[in-house]
VOGU-3710 file (C-alpha; in Angstrom, 3 decimals, decimal comma):
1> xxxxxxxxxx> 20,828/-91,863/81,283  24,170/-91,855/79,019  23,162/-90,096/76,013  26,711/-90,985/74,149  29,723/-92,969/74,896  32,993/-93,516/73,336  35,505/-96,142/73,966  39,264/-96,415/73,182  39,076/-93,747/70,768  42,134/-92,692/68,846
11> xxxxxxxxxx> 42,975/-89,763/66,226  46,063/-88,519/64,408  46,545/-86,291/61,578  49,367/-88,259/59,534  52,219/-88,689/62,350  51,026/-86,411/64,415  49,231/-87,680/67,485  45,514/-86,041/68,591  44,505/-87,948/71,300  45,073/-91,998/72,352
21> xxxxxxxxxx> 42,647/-94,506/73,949  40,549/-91,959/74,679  37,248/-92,864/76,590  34,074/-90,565/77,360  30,463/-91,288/78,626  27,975/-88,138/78,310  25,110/-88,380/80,851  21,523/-86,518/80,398  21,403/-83,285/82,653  25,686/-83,152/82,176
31> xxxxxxxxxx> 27,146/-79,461/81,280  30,452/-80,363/80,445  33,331/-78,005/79,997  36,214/-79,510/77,201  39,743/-77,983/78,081  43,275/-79,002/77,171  46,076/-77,914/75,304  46,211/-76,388/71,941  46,142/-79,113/69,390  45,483/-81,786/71,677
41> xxxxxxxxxx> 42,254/-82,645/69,383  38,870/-80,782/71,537  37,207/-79,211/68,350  38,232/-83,165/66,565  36,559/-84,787/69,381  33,357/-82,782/69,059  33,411/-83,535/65,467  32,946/-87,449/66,567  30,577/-86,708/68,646  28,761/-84,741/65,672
51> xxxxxxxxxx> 29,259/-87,690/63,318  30,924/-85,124/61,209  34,588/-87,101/61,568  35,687/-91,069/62,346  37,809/-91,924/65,015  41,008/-93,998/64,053  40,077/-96,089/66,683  37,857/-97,264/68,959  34,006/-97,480/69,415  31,024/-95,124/69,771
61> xxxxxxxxxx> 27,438/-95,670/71,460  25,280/-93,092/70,400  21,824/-93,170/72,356  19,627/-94,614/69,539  17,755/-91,445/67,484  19,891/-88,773/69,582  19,563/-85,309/68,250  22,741/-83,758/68,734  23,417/-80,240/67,782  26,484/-78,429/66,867
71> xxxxxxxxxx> 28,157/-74,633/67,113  31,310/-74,466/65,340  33,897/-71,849/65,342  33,305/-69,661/62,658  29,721/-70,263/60,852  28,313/-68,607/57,504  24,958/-67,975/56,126  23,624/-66,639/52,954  22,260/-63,210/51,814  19,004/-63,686/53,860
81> xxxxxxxxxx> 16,839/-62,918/56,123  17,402/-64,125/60,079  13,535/-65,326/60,087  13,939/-67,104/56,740  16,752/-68,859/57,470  15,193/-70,724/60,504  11,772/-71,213/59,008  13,988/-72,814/56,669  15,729/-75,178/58,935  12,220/-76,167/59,993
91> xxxxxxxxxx> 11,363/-77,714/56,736  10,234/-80,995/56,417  8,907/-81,188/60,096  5,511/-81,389/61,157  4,720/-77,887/61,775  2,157/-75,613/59,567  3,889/-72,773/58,070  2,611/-70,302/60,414  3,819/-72,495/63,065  7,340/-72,729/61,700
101> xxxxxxxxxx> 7,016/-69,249/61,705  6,030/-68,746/65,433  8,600/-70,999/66,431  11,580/-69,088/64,484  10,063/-65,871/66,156  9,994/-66,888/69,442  13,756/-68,361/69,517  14,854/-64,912/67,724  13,411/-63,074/70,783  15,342/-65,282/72,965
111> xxxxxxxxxx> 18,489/-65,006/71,394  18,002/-61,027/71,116  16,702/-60,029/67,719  14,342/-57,225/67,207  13,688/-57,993/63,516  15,602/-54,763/62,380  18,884/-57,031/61,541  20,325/-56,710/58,177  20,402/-59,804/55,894  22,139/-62,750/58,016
121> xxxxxxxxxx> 25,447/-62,400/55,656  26,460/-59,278/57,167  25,637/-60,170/60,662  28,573/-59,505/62,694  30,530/-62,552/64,086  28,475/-62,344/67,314  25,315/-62,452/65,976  26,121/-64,893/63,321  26,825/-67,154/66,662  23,178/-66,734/68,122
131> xxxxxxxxxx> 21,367/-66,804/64,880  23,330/-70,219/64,759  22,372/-70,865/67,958  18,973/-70,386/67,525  18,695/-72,271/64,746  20,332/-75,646/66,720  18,021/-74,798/69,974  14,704/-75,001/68,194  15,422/-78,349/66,615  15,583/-79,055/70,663
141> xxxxxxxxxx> 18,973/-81,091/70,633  19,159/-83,967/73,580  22,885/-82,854/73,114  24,715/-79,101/72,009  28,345/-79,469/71,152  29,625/-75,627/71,575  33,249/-75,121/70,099  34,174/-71,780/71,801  30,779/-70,293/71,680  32,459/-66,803/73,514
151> xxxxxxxxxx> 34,538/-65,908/70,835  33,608/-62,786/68,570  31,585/-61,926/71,928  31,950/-58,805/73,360  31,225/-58,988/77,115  27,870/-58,081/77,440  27,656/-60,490/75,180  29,057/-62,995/77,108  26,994/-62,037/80,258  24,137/-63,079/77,856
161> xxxxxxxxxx> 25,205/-66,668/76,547  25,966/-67,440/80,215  22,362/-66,922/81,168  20,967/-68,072/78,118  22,853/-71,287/78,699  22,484/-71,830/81,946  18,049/-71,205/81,490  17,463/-72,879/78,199  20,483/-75,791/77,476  19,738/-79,107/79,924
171> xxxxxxxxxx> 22,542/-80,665/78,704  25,442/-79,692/76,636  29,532/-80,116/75,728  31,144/-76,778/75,194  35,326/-76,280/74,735  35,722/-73,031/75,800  39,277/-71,166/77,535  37,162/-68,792/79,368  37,672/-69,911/82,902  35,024/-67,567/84,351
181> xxxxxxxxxx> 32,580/-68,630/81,998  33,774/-72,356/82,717  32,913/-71,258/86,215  29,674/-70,260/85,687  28,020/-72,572/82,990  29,463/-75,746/83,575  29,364/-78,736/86,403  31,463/-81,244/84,950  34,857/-80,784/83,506  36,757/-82,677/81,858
191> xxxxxxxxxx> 40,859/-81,806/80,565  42,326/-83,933/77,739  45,980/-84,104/78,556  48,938/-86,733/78,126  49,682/-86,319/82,405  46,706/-88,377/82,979  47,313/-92,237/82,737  44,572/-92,384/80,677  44,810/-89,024/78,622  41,777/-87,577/80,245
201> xxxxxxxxxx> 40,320/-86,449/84,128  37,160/-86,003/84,478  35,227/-84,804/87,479  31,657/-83,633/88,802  31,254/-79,986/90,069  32,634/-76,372/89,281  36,000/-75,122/87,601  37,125/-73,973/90,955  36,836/-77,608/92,183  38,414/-79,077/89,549
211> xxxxxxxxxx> 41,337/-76,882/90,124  41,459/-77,973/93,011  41,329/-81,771/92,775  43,682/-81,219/89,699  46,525/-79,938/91,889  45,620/-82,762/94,362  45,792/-85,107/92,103  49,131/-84,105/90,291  50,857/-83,758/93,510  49,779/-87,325/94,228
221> xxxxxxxxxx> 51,072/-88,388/90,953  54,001/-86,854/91,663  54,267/-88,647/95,439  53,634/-91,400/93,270  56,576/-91,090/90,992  59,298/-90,953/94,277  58,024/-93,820/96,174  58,135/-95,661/92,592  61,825/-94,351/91,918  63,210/-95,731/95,505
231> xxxxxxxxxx> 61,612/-98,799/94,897  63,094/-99,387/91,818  66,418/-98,326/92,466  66,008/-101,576/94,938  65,112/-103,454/92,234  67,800/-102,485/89,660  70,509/-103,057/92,220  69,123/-106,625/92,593  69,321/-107,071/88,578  72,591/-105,949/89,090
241> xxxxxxxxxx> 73,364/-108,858/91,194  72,466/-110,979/87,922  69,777/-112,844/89,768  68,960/-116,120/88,207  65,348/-117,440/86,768  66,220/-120,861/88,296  62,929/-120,428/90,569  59,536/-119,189/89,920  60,108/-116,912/92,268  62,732/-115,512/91,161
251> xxxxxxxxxx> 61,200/-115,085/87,090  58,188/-113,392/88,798  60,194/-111,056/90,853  62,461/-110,223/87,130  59,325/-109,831/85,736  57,999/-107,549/88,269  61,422/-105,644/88,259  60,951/-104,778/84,146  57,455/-103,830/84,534  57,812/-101,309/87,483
261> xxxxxxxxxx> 60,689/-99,611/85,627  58,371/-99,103/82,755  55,255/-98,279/84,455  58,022/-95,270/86,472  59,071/-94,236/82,764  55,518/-93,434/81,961  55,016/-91,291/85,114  58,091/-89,667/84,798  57,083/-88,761/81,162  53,620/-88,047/82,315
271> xxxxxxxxxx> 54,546/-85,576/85,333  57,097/-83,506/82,988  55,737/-80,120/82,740  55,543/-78,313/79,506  54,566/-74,523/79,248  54,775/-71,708/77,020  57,957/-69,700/77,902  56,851/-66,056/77,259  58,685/-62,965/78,655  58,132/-60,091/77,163
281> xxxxxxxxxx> 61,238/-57,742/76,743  61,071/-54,183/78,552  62,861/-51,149/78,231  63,475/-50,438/81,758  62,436/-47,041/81,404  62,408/-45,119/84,636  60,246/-42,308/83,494  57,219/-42,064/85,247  54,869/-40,962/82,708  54,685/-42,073/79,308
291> xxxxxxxxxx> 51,468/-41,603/78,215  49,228/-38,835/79,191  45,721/-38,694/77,239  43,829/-35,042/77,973  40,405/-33,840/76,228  40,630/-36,822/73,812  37,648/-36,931/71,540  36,764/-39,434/68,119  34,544/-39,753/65,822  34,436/-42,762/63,191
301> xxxxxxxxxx> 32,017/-42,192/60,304  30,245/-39,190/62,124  29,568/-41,368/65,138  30,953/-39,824/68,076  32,665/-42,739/69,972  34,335/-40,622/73,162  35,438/-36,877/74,208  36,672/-35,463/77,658  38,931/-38,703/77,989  41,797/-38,229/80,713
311> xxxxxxxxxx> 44,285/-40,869/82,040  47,549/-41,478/82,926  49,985/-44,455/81,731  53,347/-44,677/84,358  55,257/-48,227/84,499  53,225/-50,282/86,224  49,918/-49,013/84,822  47,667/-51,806/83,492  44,093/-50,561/82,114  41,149/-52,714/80,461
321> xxxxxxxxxx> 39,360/-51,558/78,453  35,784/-52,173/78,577  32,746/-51,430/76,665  30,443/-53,211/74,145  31,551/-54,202/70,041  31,458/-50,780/68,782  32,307/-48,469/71,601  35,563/-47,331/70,632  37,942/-49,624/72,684  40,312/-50,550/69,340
331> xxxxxxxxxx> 40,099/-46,898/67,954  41,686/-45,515/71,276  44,354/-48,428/70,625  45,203/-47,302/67,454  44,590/-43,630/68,747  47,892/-44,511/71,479  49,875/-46,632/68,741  49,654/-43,374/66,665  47,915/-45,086/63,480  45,408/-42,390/63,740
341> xxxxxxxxxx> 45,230/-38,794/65,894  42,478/-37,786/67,868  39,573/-34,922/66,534  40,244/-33,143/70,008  42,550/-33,273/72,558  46,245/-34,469/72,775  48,350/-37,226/73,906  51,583/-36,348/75,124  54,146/-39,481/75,546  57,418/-39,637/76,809
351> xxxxxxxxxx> 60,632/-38,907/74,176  61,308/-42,157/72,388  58,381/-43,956/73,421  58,608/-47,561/72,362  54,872/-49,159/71,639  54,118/-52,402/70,535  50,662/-53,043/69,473  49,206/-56,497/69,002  46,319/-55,860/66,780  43,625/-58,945/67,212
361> xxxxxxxxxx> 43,568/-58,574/63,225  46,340/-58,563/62,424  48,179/-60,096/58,868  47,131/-63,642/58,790  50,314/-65,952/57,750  49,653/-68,114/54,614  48,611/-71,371/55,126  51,763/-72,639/52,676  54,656/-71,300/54,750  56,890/-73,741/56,975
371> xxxxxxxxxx> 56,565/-73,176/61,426  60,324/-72,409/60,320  59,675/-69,735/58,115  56,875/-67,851/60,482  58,985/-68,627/63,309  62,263/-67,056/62,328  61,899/-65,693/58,198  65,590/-66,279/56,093  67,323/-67,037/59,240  68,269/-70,303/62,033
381> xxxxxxxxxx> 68,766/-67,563/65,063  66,077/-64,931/66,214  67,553/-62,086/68,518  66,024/-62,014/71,972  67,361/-59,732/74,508  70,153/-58,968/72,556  71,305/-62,671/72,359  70,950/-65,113/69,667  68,846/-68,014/69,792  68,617/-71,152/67,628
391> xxxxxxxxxx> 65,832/-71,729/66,195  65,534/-75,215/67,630  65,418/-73,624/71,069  63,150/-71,014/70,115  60,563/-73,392/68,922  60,827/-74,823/72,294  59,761/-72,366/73,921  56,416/-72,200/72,575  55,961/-76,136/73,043  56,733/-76,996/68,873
401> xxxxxxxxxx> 58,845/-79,700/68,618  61,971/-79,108/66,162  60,630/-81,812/64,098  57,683/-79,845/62,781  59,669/-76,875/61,936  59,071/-77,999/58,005  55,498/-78,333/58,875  53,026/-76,158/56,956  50,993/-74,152/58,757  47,849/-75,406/56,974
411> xxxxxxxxxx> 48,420/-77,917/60,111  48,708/-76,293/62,965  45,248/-75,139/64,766  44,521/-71,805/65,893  46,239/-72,125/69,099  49,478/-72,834/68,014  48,921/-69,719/65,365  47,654/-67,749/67,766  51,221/-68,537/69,552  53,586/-68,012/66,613
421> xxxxxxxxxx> 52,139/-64,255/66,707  53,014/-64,012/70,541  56,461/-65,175/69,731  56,731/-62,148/67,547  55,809/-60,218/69,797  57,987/-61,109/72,444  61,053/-59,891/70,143  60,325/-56,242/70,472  61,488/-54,077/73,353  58,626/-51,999/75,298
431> xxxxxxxxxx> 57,508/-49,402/76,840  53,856/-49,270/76,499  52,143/-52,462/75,386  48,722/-52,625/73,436  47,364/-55,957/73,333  43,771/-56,194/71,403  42,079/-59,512/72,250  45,691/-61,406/72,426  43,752/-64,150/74,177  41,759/-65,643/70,881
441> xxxxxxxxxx> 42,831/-69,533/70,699  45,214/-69,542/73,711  44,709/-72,694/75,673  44,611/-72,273/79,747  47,745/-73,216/80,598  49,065/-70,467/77,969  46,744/-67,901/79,113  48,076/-68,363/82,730  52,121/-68,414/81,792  50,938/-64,925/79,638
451> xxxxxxxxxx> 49,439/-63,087/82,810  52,449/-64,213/84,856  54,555/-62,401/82,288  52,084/-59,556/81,688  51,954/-58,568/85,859  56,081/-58,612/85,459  55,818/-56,358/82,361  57,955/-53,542/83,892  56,136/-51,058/81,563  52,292/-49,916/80,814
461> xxxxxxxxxx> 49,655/-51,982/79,338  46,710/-51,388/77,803  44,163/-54,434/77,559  41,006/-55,487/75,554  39,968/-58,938/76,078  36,744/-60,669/77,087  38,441/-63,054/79,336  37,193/-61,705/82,552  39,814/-63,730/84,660  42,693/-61,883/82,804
471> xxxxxxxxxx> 40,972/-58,911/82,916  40,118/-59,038/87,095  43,921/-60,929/87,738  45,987/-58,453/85,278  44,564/-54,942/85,708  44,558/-51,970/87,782  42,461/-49,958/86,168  39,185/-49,980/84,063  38,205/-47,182/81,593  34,258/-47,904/80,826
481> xxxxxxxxxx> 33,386/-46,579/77,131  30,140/-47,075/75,424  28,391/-43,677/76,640  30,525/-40,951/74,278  29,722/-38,262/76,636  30,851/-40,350/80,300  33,564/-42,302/80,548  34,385/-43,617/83,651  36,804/-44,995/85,524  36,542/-48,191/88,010
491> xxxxxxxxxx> 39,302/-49,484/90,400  38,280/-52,933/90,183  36,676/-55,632/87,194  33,715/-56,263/90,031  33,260/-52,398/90,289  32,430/-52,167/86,421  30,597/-55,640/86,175  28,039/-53,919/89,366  27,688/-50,779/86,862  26,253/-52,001/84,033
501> xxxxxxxxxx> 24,204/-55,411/85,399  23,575/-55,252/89,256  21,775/-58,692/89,114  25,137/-60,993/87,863  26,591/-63,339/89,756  30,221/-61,872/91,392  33,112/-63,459/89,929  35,267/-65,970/91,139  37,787/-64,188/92,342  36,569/-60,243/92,947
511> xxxxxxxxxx> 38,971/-57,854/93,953  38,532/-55,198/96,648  36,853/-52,158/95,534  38,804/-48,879/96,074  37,825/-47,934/99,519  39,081/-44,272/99,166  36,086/-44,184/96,631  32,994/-41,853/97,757  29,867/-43,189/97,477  27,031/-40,786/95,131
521> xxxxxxxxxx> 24,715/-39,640/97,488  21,705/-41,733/96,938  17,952/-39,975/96,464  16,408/-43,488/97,151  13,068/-45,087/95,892  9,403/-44,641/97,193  7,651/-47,047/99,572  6,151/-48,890/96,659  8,989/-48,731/94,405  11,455/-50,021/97,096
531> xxxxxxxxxx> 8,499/-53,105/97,442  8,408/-53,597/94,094  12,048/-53,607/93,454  12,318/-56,507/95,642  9,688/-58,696/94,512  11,311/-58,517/90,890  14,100/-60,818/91,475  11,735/-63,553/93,201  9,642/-62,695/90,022  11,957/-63,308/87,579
541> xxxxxxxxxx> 13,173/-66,932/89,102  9,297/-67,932/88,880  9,281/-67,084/85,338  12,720/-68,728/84,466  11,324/-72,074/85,868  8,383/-71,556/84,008  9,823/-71,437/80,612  12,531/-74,230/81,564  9,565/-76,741/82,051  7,645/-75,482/79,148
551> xxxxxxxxxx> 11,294/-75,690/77,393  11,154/-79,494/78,494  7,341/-79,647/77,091  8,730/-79,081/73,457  10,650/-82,135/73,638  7,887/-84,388/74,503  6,819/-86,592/71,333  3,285/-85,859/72,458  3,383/-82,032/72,378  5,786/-82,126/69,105
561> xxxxxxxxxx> 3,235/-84,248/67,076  0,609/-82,386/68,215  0,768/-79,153/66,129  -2,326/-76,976/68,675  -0,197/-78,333/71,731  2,908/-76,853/69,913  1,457/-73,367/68,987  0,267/-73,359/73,183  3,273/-74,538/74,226  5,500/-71,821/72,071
571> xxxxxxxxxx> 2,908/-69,209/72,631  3,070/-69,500/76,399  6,955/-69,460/76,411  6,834/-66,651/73,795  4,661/-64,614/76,759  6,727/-65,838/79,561  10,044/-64,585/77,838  8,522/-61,142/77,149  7,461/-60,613/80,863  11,319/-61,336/82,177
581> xxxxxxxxxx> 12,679/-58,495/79,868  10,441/-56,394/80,932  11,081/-57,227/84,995  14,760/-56,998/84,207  13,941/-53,434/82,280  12,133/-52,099/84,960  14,861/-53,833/87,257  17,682/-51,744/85,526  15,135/-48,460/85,585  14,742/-48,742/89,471
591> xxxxxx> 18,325/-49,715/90,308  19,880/-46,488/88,322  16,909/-44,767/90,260  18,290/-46,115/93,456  21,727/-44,780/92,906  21,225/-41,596/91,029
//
């Protein structure tokens, strides 16, 4: 059943293009995953599909009396309560207050609260996302728009929405640049891009296999392009031979003759590849250690975040950090970048250390300066590598056209912000360099060009991110904090992922894990705990139906105007939910038993 459809759509902002004769048909039971370029109008297009913004163009079909939810970027709420605020969103329904009540309850236990949150105002960005969430789910939405639902996720965090998604959402939209989460919450995907003939490809199945067909396609495209070139250098030697109309024949064949030269213009222009060009200047330093980090301890506020910390960073080195919001990961950043020194401990780096450190909050640009001015401040050249380049060129590079240089940046989206600060950057020679979360608004094609760049960084690097793809392609090592008195060490991204949730899904791409490791010596589980800790998973699975159908009951017109077949339904899923967090609790508690 098509739940929306949009035909010939258009959008611009003033001259600047969005998207053109754009079409898209949502089906019931479709989990769609929006990519594309920065700017190329994804968070625009969900706002049609909200109702929130008007195409230029074209026509939209809504399924008639479609609920259709929506999670924005960035969301705020008022100096209340997390329960109040969704009984509130429940107003002028059906329900009896204590109802409403149950409801709100129920879909704050999903989403993870324990009732001991602050006011919903100083909810961190995270939780601000789910309490959002919740509040779109229980309205049960035919359709969720999600505009990168992973950001201000740590990822735990992450981990979560993927399961959440994937147990209570039938059918949703989401724009995300997380390809692993793509990969494991989507089957449809669908890339807005000018190198399509029609803007847009869209095709059933996984990420993986829509990499796949996408490479098929553009080499075909590309086939395409040659065969169309010969035959029209056939063609414009017969112009050349001033051929005359006297014939129908021959005005068809002159006709013919125009149109395949344009129709090979518009490939050509289509198959031109445009990337970021990012390489990051290095020092060339050949000593072998620059950083080395013994007995480190912190504290923040009286909170002890880490102690006993030891590594190594040599050229070469790439670590990820890893951990939960709160666990110390951008305190040991600012720890190496020498903003702050350690309680305990010392790091010793090598003479005339060069760090660059690319804090994830770092100074915002005001909205009123020019792309000239935050591209290149006072000046037309920026140095690079000792040479001078214009800034026409350098714009260039980070796919601005030299006409918007005298664009304010009030225009640009994050994306191309989020590239201006890479472009700064790039500028400074390194030894060691400390990215925090440098993957916020990057587009894919972006994020790929930066780990190409990043794995020829000749010096050390020291990552947080919670794009697991960058984190399993890029790094070498993994330093695990959250536990201040044990922090480990893992050779691989699978290696840590199987440490802190044995039951997720391996990623797409796992790397080997470090065979000179030695296994702990296991003590092993009773008879009855080993039977028991197999029958959990098979347990859990049962369960997870059972809530999606009684999920599906809630959208029923019967059981939502019927306010006893409401309380049942909620009170059954309420009891269902509260059974699988306790199987995956005792899951966890039997696992670490296993391999204590």
């Amino acid at each position: 059943m098509i739940l929306w459809q949009g035909e010939s759509l258009s959008k611009a902002f003033g001259s600047r293009d969005l998207f053109t004769d754009l079409s898209l048909s949502i089906f019931e039971g479709n989990r769609i995953g929006l990519i594309g370029r920065n700017g190329c109008g994804k968070s625009t297009l969900l706002k049609i599909i909200k109702g929130l913004e008007k195409a230029d163009k074209g026509t939209i079909s809504p399924k008639r009396g479609i609920k259709i939810g929506y999670l924005p970027q960035s969301c705020h709420f008022p100096a209340k309560m997390p329960l109040d605020i969704l009984v509130e969103t429940l107003q002028g329904s059906d329900l009896y207050e204590g109802e409403k009540e149950r409801l709100a309850e129920m879909w704050l236990s999903k989403l993870g609260f324990t009732g001991s949150e602050p006011s919903a105002d100083r909810l961190s960005g995270g939780w601000k996302k789910r309490l959002l969430l919740a509040q779109e789910m229980m309205l049960a939405p035919d359709l969720i728009l999600l505009d990168e639902p992973t950001n201000h996720l740590d990822l735990e965090g992450v981990l979560w929405l993927e399961k959440f998604l994937t147990r209570e959402a039938t059918t949703y939209l989401l724009v995300s640049h997380d390809r692993y989460f793509l990969q494991h919450t989507t089957n449809r995907i669908i890339e807005i891009d000018p190198v399509y003939p029609r803007g847009l490809f869209s095709l059933e199945g996984s990420y993986t296999n829509f990499l796949s067909k996408k490479e098929e396609f553009l080499k075909g495209q590309l086939e395409q392009e040659r065969s169309m070139a010969s035959k029209a250098r056939r063609e414009v030697e017969w112009l050349r031979s001033n051929p005359k109309a006297r014939t129908t024949k021959s005005q068809a064949r002159i006709d013919e003759a125009h149109e395949l030269l344009d129709d090979l213009s518009a490939i050509k222009k289509r198959n031109q590849e445009r990337n970021v060009s990012i390489d990051f200047a290095g020092s060339e330093r050949s000593t072998r250690q620059l950083l080395v980090a013994k007995n480190v301890r912190k504290e923040v506020g009286g909170r002890l975040l880490f102690e006993k910390l030891d590594f190594t960073l040599s050229p070469g080195s790439r670590m990820g950090l890893m951990g939960p919001n709160g666990s110390g990961k951008t305190t040991l950043l600012r720890l190496l970048a020498s903003e702050i020194v350690p309680d305990l401990g010392t790091l010793k780096t090598a003479d005339d250390l060069k760090v660059v450190y690319f804090d994830q909050h770092r100074n915002k640009l005001p909205d009123h300066i020019t792309l000239r001015e935050a591209l290149s401040p006072n000046k037309e050249f920026v140095t690079f590598r000792g040479q001078p380049i214009h800034i026409n060129g350098w714009c260039k590079r980070f796919l601005f056209s030299p006409d918007f240089l005298d664009l304010p940046l009030s225009r640009l989206s994050g994306g191309e912000r989020a590239r201006i600060a890479i472009a700064h950057l790039m500028l400074q020679p390194a030894d060691l360099l400390l990215l925090d979360e440098p993957t916020n608004d990057l587009d894919i094609p972006t994020l790929e060009m930066l780990e190409e760049n990043l794995l020829d960084f000749p010096g050390a690097l020291v990552l947080i991110t919670h794009d697991r793809y960058m984190l399993d392609r890029i790094c070498n090592t993994f330093l695990a904090l959250g536990d201040p008195s044990q922090s480990s060490l893992f050779a691989s991204y699978a290696q840590w992922e199987a440490s802190i949730k044995p039951s997720i899904a391996p990623p797409l791409k796992a790397e080997k894990e470090d065979k000179r490791e030695v296994a702990p010596k296991k003590k092993g589980l009773s008879y009855a705990e080993q039977k028991e800790y197999k029958q959990i998973e098979g347990k859990i699975l049962k369960l997870e139906e059972e809530v999606k159908e009684l999920s599906l009951l809630l959208q029923q017109k019967e059981v939502a105007e019927n306010s006893a077949r409401l309380s049942e339904v909620c009170t059954a899923i309420g009891l269902a939910e509260t059974k699988i967090e306790k199987l995956y609790l005792l899951w966890e508690e039997l696992d670490q038993k296993q391999n204590s």
